[in-house]
C-alpha positions in Angstrom: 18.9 -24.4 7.0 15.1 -24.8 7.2 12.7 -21.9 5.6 10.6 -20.0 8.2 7.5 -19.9 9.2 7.0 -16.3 7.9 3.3 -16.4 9.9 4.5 -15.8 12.3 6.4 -12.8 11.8 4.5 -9.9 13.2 6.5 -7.2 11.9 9.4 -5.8 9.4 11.9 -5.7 12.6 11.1 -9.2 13.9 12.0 -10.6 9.9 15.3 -8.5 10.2 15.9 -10.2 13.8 15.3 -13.4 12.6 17.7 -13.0 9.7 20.4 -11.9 12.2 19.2 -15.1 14.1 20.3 -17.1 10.9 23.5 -15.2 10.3 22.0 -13.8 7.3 22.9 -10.1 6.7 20.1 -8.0 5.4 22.5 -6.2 3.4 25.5 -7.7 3.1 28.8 -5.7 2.0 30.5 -8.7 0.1 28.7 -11.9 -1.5 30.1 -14.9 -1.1 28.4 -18.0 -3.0 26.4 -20.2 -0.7 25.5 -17.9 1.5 22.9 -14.8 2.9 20.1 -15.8 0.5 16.7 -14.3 1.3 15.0 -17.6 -0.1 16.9 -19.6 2.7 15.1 -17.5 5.5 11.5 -17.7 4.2 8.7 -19.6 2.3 7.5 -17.3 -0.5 3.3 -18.9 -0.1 3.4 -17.0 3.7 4.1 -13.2 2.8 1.6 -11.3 2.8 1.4 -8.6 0.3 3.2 -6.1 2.1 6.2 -8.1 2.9 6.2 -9.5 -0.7 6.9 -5.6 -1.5 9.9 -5.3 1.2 11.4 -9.1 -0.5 10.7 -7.5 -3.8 13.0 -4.3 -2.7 14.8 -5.4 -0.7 16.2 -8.5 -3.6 16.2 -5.6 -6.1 18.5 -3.5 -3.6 20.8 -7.1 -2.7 21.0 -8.7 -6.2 21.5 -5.5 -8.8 23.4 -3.3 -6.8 26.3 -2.1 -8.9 28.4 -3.8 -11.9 27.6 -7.2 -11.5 24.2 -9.5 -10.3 24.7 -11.4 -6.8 22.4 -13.7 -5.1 21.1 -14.5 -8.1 19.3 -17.5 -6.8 17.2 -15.6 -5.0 16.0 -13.7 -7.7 15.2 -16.9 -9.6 13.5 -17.8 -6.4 11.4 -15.0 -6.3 10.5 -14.3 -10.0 9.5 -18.1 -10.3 7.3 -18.2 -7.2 5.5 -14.7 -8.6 4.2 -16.0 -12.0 3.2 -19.4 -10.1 0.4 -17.0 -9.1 0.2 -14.3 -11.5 -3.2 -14.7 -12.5 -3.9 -11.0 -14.6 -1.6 -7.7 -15.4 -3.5 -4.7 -13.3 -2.5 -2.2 -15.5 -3.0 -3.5 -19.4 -5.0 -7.3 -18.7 -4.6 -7.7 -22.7 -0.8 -8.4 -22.1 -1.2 -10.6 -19.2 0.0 -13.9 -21.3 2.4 -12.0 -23.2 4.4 -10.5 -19.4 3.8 -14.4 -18.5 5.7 -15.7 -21.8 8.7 -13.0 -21.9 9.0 -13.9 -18.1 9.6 -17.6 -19.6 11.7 -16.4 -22.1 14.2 -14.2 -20.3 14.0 -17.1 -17.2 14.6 -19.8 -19.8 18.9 -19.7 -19.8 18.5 -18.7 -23.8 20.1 -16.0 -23.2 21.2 -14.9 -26.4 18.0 -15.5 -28.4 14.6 -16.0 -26.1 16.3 -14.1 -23.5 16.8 -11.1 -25.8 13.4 -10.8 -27.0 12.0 -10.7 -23.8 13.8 -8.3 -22.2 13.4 -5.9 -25.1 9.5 -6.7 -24.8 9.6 -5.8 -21.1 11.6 -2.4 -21.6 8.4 -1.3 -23.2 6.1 -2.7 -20.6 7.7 -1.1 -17.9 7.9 2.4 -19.7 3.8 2.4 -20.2 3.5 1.7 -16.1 5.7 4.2 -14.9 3.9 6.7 -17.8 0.6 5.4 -17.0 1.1 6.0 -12.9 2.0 9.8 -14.2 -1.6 9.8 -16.3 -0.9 9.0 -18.9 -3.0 7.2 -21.4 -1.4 5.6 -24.6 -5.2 4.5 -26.1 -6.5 8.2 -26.1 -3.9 9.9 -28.1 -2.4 8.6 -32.6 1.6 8.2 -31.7 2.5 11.6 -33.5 -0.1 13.8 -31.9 1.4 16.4 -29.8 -1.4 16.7 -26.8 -0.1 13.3 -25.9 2.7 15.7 -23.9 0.3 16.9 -21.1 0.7 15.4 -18.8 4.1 16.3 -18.7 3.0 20.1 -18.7 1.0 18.9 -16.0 4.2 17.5 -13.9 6.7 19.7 -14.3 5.4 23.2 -16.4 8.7 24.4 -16.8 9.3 21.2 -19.0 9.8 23.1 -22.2 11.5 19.7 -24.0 8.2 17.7 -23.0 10.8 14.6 -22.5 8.6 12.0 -22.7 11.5 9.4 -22.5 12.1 6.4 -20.3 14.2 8.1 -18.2 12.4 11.2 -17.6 9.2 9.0 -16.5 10.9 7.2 -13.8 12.6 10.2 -12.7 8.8 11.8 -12.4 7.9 8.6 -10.8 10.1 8.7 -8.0 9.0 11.8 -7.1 5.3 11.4 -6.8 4.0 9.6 -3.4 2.7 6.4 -5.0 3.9 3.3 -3.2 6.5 2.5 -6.1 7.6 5.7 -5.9 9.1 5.4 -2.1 10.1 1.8 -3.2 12.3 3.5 -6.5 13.8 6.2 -3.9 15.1 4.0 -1.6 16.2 1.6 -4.3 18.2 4.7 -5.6 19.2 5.8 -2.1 20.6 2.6 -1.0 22.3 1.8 -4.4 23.8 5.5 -4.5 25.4 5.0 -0.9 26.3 1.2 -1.5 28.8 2.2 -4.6 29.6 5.4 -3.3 31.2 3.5 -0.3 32.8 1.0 -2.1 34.6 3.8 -4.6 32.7 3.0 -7.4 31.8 6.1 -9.0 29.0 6.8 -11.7 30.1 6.6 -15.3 29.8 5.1 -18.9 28.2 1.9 -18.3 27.7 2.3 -14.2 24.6 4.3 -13.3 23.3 4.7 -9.4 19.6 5.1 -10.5 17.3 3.1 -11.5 16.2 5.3 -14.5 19.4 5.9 -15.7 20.0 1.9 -15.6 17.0 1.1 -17.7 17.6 3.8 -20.2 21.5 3.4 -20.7 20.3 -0.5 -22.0 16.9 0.3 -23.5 17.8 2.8 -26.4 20.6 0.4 -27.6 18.8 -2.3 -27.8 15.9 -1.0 -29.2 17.8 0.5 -31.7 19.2 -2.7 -32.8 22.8 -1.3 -31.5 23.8 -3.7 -28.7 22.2 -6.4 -27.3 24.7 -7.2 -24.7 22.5 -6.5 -21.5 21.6 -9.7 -20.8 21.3 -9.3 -17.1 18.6 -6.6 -17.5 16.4 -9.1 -18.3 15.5 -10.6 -14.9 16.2 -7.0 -13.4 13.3 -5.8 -15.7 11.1 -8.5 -14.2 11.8 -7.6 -10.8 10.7 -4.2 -11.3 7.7 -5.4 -13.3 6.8 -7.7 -9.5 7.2 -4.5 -7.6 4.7 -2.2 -10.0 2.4 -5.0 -9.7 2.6 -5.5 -6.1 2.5 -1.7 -5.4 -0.6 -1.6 -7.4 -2.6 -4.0 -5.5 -1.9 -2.0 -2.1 -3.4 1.0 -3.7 
């Protein structure tokens, strides 16, 4: 099965006819190895930037929909064919090298050690882009000083806990009208209605949204408490693609 000629794709609705052409369900209800993978259908140097965004959802709505990662070769695919071209970070340049090597490390198949380290690097990445999207800026404010909360008073006034957690950024985020912000509530939409179909309801360790996935792994492994989240790793990156990619449409 030969990679297309995405060129010539005019539209979203022509890529989702030619994936029924292929017998390749957009969103398929049960993965079976071998087959329905994105990177089968398309050559990753002909997207344009806009269709790299609807890959980029679209493999983070396929691939880390519930309790377990599918098509995982297509995330591989896609993360691999991103930092082939990652030239700079948009957001804080200074860290460019250092996204490029935890990318490396959590990619590696170290999984326990290099893989580790990464993903707890990239937790804290993608909290300062979904806080800096909100206005937030870490350089103007000392750690400890308290005016570092406005711009939470700013979002929500009736905030009276200030939260400036993980979770409480991304739940801002989706609700703003950024471009990463529609790509986060249909994430959530289409992961919400996936499990809830299947019967798998929300509890300890499953989350629908993509907040409460991050921070249910994040504060445990910060903390030192477990570091057993080892497929958060490339989900992290994903994420980390579709900031970026939002970005440069803005």
């Amino acid at each position: 099965m030969g990679a297309f000629t995405f060129a010539l794709l005019m539209n979203v609705s022509e890529f989702k006819q030619h994936l029924a052409a292929m017998h390749i369900d957009e969103y398929p209800v049960i993965f079976f190895p071998g087959k329905d993978y994105i990177s089968d259908a398309i050559t990753y140097e002909e997207l344009n930037a806009e269709f790299k965004i609807y890959v980029c959802r679209l493999i983070l709505c396929r691939s880390f929909y519930g309790t377990s990662t599918a098509w995982y070769k297509d995330v591989e695919w896609f993360i691999h064919h991103f930092f082939t071209e990652f030239k700079a970070d948009l957001i804080k340049p200074a860290l460019t090298e250092t996204v490029r090597e935890a990318a490396a490390m959590i990619m590696s198949g170290d999984v326990f050690k290099k893989g580790v380290m990464g993903t707890m690097f990239m937790f804290g990445v993608l909290e300062h882009y979904a806080k800096y999207k909100l206005g937030f800026r870490s350089l103007e404010f000392d750690f400890f000083d308290k005016s570092k909360h406005a711009y939470i008073q700013q979002l929500n006034p009736a905030d009276q806990k200030k939260d400036l957690s993980m979770n409480a950024a991304f739940n801002y985020l989706k609700k703003q009208s950024f471009p990463v912000s529609l790509a986060l509530r249909e994430i959530d939409a289409y992961t919400k209605q996936r499990l809830s179909k299947a019967g798998v309801k929300e509890e300890r360790w499953i989350k629908y949204a993509v907040a409460d996935r991050l921070s249910i792994a994040r504060n445990p492994m910060l903390h030192g408490e477990i570091h057993s989240f080892y497929e958060k790793g490339p989900y992290l990156l994903m994420l980390y693609i579709l900031f970026h990619l939002s970005e440069l449409q803005e």
